[in-house]
GULUMRO-419608 format. One record per residue: residue number from 1; z, y, x of N, C-alpha, C in turn. Coordinates in steps of 0.05 Angstrom, whole numbers, plus 5000, padded with zeros to 4 digits. Layout:
N
     k     nZ     nY     nX    caZ    caY    caX     cZ     cY     cX
   NUM      Z      Y      X      Z      Y      X      Z      Y      X
...
//
This chain:
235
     k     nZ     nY     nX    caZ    caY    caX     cZ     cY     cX
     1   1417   8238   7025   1422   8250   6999   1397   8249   6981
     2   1371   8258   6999   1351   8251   6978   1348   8225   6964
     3   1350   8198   6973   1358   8177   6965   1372   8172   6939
     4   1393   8186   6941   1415   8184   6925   1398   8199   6898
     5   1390   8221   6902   1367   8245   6880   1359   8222   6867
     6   1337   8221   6887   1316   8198   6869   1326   8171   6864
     7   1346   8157   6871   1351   8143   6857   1361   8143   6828
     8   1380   8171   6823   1396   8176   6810   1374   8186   6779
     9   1348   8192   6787   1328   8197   6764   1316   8175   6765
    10   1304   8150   6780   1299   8131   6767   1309   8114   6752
    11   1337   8114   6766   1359   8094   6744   1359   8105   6720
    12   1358   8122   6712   1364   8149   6690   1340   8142   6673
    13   1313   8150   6684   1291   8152   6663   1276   8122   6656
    14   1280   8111   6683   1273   8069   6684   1288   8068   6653
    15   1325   8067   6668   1331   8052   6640   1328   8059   6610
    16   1320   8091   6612   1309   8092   6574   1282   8076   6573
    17   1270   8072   6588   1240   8057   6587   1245   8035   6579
    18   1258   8013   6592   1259   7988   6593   1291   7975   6582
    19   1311   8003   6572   1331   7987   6565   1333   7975   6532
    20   1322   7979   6521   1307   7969   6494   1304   7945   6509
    21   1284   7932   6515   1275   7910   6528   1292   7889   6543
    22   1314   7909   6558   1331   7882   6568   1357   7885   6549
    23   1366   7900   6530   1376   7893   6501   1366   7871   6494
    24   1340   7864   6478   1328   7844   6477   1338   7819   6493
    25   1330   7820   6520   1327   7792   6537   1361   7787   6539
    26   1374   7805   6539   1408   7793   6530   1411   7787   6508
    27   1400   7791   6486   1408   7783   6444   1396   7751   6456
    28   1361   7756   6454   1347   7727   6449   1364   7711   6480
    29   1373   7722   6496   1386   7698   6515   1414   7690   6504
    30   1427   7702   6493   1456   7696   6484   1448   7671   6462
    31   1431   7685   6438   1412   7659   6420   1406   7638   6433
    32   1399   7638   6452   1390   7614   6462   1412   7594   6475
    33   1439   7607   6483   1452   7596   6501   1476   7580   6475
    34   1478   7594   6448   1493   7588   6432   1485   7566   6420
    35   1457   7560   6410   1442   7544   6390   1429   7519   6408
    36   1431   7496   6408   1429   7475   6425   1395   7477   6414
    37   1372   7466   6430   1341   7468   6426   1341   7444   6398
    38   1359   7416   6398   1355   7393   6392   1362   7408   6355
    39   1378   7421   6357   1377   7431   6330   1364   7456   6324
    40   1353   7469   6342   1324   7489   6336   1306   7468   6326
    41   1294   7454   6334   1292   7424   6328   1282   7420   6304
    42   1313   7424   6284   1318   7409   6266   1311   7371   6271
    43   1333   7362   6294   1325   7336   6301   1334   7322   6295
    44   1365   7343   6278   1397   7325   6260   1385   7315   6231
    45   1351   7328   6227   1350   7317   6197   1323   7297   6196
    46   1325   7282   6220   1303   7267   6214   1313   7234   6214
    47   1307   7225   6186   1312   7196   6182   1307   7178   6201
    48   1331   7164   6202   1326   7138   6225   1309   7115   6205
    49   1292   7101   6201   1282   7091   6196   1265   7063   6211
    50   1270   7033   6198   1269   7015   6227   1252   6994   6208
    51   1222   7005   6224   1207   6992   6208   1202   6966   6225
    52   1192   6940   6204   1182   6918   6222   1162   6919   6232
    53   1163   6901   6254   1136   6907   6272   1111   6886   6261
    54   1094   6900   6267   1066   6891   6252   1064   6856   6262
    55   1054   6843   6243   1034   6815   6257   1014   6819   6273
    56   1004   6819   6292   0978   6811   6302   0960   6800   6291
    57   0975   6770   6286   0953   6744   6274   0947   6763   6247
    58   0954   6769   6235   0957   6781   6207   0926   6804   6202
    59   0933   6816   6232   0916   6849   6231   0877   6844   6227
    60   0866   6866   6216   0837   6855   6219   0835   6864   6246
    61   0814   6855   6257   0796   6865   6277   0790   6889   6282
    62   0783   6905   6302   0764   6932   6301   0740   6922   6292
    63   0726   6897   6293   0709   6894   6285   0700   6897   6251
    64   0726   6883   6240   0720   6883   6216   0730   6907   6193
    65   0740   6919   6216   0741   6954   6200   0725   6968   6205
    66   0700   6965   6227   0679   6983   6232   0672   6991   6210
    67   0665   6969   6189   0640   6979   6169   0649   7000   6142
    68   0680   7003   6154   0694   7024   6134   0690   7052   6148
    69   0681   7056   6161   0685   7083   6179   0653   7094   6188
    70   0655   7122   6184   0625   7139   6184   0622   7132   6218
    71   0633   7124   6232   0624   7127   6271   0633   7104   6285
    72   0628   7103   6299   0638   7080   6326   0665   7102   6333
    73   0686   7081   6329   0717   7096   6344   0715   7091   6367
    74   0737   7113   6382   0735   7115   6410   0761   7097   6414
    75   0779   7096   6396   0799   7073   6393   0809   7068   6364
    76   0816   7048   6361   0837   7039   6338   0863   7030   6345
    77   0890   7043   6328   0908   7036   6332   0923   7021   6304
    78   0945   7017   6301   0957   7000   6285   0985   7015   6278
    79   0992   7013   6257   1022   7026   6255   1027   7014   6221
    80   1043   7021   6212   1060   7020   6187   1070   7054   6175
    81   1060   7049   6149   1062   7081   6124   1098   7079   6121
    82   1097   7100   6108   1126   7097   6102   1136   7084   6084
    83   1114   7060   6061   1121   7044   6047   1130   7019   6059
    84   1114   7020   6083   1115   6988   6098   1089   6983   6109
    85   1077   6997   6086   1045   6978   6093   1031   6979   6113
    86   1020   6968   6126   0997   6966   6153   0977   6989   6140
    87   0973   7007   6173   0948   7024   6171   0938   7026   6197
    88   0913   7028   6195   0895   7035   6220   0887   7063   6226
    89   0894   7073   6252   0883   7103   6254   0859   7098   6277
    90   0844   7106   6259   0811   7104   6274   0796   7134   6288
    91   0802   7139   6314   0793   7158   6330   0770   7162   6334
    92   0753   7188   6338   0723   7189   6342   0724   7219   6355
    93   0702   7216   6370   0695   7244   6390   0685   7264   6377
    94   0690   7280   6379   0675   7301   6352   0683   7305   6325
    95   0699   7284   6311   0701   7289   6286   0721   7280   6278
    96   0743   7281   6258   0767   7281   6240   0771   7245   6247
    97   0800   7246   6257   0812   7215   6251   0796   7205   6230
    98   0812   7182   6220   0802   7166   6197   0827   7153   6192
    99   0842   7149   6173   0867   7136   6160   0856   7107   6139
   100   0864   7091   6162   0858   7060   6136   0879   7049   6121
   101   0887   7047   6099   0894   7023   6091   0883   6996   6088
   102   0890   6983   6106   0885   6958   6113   0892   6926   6088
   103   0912   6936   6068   0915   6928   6049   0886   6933   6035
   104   0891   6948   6027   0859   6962   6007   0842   6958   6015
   105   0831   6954   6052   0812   6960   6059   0799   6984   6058
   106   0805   7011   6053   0787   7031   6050   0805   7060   6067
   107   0789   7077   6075   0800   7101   6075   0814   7118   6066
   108   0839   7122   6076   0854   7143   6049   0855   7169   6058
   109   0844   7182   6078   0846   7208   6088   0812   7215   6084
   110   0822   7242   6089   0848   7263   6087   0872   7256   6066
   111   0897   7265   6073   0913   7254   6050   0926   7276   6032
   112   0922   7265   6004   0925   7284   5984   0955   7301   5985
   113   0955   7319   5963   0979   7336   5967   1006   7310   5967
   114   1001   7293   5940   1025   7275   5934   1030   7256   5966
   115   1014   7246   5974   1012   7224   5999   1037   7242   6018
   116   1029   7275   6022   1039   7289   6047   1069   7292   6033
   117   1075   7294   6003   1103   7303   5993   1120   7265   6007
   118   1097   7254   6000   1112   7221   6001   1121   7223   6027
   119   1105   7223   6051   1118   7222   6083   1137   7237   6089
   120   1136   7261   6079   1155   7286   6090   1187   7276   6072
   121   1186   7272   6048   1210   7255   6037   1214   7241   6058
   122   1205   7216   6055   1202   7197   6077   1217   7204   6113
   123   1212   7223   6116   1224   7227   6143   1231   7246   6145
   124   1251   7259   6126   1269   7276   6123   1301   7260   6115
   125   1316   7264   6130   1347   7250   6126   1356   7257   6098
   126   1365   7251   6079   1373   7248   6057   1352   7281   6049
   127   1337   7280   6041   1314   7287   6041   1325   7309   6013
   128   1321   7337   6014   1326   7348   5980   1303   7351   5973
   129   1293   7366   5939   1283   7368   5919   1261   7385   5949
   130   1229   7382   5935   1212   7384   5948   1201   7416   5936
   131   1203   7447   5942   1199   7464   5937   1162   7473   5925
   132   1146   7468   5953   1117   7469   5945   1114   7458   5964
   133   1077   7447   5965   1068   7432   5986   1041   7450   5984
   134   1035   7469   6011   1015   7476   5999   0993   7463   6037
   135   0970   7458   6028   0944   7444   6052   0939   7484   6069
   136   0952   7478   6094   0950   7494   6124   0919   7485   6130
   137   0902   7506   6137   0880   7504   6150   0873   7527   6176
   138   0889   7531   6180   0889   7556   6208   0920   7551   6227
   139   0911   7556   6248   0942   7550   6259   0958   7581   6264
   140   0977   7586   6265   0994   7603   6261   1020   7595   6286
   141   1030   7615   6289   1056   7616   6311   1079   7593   6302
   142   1079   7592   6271   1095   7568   6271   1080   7538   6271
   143   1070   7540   6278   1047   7508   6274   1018   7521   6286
   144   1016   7496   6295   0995   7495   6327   0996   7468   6325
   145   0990   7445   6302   0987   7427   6315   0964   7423   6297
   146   0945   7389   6289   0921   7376   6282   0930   7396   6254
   147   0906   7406   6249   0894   7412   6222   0875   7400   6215
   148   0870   7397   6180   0880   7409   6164   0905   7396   6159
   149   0931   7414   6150   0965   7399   6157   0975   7405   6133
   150   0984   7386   6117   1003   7401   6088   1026   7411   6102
   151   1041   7437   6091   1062   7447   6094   1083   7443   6070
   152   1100   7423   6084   1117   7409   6057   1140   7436   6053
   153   1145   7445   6038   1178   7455   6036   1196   7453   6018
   154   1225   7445   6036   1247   7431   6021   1262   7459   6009
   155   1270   7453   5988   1299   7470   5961   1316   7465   5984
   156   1326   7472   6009   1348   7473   6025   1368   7496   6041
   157   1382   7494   6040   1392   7520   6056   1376   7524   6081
   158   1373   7506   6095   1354   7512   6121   1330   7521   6117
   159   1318   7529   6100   1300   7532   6095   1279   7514   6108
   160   1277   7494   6112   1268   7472   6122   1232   7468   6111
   161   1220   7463   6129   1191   7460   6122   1184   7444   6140
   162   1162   7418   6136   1152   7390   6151   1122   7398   6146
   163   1111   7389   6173   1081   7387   6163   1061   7370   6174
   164   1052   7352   6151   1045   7334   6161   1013   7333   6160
   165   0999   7314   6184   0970   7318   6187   0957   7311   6165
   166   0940   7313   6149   0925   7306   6129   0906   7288   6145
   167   0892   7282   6167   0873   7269   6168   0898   7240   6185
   168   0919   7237   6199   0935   7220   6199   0963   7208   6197
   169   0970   7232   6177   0987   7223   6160   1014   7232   6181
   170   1015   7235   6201   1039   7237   6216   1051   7267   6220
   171   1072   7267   6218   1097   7291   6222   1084   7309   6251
   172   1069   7328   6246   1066   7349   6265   1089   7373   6279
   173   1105   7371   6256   1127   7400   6261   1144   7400   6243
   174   1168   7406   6248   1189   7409   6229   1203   7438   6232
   175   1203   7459   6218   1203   7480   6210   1229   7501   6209
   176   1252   7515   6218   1266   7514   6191   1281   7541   6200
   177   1285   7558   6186   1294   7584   6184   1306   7596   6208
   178   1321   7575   6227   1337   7576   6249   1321   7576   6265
   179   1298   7567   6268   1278   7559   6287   1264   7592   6288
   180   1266   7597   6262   1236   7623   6252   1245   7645   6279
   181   1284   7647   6263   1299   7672   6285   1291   7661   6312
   182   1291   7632   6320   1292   7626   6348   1258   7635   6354
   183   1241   7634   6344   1214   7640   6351   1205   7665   6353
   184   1216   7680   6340   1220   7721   6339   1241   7726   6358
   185   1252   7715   6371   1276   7716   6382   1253   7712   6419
   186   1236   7693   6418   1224   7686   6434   1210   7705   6438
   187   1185   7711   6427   1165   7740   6423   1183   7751   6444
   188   1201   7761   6427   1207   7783   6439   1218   7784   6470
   189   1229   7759   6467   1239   7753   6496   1218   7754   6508
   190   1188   7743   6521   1167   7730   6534   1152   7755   6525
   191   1155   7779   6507   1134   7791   6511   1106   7787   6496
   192   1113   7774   6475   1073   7759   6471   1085   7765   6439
   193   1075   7781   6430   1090   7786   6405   1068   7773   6383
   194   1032   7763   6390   1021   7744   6380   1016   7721   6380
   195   1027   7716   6403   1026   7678   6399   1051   7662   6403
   196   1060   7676   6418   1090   7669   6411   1094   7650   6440
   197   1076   7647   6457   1080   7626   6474   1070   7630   6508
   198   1058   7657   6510   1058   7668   6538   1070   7674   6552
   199   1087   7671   6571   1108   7679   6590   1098   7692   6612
   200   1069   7702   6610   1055   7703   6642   1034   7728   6631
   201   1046   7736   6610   1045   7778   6598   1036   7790   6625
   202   1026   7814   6625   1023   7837   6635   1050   7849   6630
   203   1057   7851   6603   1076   7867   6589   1100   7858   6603
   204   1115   7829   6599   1137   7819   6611   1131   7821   6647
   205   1110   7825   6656   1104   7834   6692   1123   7858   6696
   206   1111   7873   6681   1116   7901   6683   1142   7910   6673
   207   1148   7897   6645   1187   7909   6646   1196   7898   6666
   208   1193   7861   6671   1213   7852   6690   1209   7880   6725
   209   1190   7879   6728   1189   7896   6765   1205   7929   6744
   210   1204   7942   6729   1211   7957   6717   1246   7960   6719
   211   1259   7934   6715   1285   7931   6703   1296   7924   6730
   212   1275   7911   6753   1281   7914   6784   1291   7927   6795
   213   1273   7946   6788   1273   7973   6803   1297   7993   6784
   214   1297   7991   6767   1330   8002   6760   1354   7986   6761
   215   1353   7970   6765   1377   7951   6780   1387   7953   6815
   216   1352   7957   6825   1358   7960   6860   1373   7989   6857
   217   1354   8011   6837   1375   8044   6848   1398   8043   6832
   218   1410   8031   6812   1428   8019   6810   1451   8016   6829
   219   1451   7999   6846   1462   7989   6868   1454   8007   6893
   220   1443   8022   6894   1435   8048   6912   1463   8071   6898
   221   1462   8069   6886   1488   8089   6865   1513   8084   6876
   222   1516   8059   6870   1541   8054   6865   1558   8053   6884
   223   1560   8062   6905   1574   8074   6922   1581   8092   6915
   224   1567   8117   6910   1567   8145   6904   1586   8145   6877
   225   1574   8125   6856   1594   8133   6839   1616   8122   6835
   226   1626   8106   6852   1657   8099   6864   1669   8117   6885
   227   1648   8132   6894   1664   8146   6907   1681   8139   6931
   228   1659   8122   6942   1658   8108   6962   1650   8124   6991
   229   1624   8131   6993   1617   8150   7010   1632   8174   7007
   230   1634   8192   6988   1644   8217   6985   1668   8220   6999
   231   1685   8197   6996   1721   8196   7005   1708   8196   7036
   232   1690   8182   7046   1682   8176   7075   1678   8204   7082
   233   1662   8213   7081   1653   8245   7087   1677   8259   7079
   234   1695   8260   7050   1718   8281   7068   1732   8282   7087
   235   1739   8254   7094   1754   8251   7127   1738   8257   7148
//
């Protein structure tokens, strides 16, 4: 019977503690089970786009782009802008890419506000009216990737926002209102209500053995309150 006591006040005072919390971990899990990740994503709005592949014979050398660049790169790679044109992304230890146009010959990064509106059009599927573009220099819960990053945002119902690296020109994150709920939706789930990306809390330790332990006296109950044992003992 003591058993039954103390179970019957842990289940009781556990679940006002922690039932807030597993409220939560049923909303943000239902969210999660409804909304596919690939359109948290936003992965339905990114332009297919089929660029040609570069010449070789055509390309300069690493040699003969050294003398455009403040350092010895740790590599050079090769790719195509979203006009077409050939660019070189020139890597270095310690310090900011380097973006070539290889046409021009010269450096074009960091890239200006207009360059970041041009890519993010560019690799947005029928792409709408471009809201503001304003240059990210700190990382934040929604973006964690290379800074300094323009933050493009589209006039769209999704509230949709791209952000692309300023020092190489490429799509870091794509943004968009559905994602925001899915990322507050996370916090709360995982517990990390500042970064948005710890699953390995103190806080989530302690509700989960918390929500345990009112689930094990829980099931310590529920006999009793079926009226299971009781019918036993009157016979």
């Amino acid at each position: 019977m003591k058993l039954v006591v103390a179970s019957s006040w842990i289940h009781k005072w556990l679940a006002l503690i922690v039932g807030i919390q597993i409220l939560f971990w049923v909303i943000s899990g239902l969210f999660f089970a409804v909304y596919p990740i690939e359109r948290v994503r936003s992965e339905h709005r990114i332009a297919e786009r089929a660029a040609a592949p570069l010449d070789a014979a055509a390309l300069p050398s690493p040699a003969d782009i050294a003398p455009l660049l403040p350092a010895e790169p740790l590599r050079i790679t090769y790719e195509r802008g979203v006009r077409g044109e050939a660019l070189a992304l020139a890597e270095f230890e310690g310090r900011s890419p380097a973006l070539i146009d290889l046409a021009q010959r010269r450096v074009i990064s960091p890239l200006d506000e207009a360059a970041a509106r041009e890519i993010a059009s560019a690799y947005v599927a029928n792409a709408p009216a471009i809201r503001e573009a304003r240059l990210v220099t700190e990382a934040s819960p929604e973006y964690r990737g290379a800074l300094p990053a323009w933050r493009v945002s589209f006039a769209d119902r999704e509230g949709l926002a791209v952000y692309v690296a300023a020092d190489t020109g490429r799509v870091g994150a794509r943004r968009s209102d559905l994602w925001r709920v899915y990322d507050a939706l996370w916090a709360l789930h995982i517990m990390d209500w500042r970064d948005h990306e710890n699953f390995n809390t103190g806080w989530l330790i302690a509700a989960s053995v918390l929500a345990l332990i009112v689930t094990l006296a829980g099931f310590v109950l529920l006999p009793y309150r079926l009226g299971w044992l009781r019918g036993k003992r009157r016979t």
